[in-house]
C-alpha positions in Angstrom: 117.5 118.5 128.1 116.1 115.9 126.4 114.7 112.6 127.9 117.0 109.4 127.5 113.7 107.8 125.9 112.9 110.7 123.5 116.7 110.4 122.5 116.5 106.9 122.0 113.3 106.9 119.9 114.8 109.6 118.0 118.3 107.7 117.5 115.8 104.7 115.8 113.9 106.8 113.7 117.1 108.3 112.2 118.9 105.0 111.4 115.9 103.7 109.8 116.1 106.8 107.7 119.6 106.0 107.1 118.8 102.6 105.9 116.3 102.4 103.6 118.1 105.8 102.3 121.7 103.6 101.9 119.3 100.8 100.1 117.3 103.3 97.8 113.8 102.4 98.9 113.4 106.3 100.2 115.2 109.5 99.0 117.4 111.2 101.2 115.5 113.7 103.5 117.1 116.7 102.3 116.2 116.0 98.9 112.7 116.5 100.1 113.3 119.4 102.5 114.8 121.1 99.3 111.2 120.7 97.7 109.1 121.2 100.0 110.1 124.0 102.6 110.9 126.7 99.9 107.4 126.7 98.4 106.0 126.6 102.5 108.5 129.6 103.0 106.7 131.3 100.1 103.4 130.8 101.7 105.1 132.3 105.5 105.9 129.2 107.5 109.1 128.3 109.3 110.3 125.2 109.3 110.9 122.8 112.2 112.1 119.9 111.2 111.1 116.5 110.4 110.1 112.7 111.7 110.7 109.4 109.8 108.1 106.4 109.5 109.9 103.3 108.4 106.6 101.5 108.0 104.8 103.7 105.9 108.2 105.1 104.2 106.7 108.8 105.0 108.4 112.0 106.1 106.5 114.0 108.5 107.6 117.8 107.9 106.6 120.3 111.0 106.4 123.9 109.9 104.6 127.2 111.9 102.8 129.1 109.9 102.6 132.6 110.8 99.5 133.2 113.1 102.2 130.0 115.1 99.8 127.3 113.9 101.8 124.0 113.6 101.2 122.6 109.9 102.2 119.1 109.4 103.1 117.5 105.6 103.0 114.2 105.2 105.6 113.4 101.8 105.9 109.6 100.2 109.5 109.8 100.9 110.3 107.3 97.9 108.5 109.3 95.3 108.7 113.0 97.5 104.8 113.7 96.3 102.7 115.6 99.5 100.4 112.8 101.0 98.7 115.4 102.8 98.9 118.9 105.0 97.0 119.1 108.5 96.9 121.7 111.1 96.9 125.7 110.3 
């Protein structure tokens, strides 16, 4: 069960997703997810899922590589280029 907060949180972060998708300031997330997860497959992660930061217009991909580190990659979600990988 998830916490009425967490839900709500969660419930933001996906219609400001939806938004600046509808307007075409970001691309839609599976766009990216299409990029990104196949080549982390490649290198034996699983993928999670993924966050949404309206203010820095960055997608937050969670992967688990597989010693079951967490690996995060941060992708501009306008342009889809990898900002950066931490964790793993």
């Amino acid at each position: 069960v998830i916490p009425a907060e967490a839900q709500k949180g969660r419930r933001v972060e996906q219609d400001a997703a939806f938004q600046a998708t509808r307007k075409g300031a970001v691309r839609p997330l599976r766009s990216i997810e299409n990029e990104i997860v196949p080549e982390m497959k490649a290198r034996g992660a699983d993928y999670i899922g993924a966050e949404f930061d309206g203010e820095s217009l960055r997608y937050r991909l969670k992967f688990i590589d597989e010693k079951g580190r967490v690996v995060w990659v941060d992708v501009n979600a306008k342009s889809g280029a990898i900002l950066g990988k931490t964790g793993g």
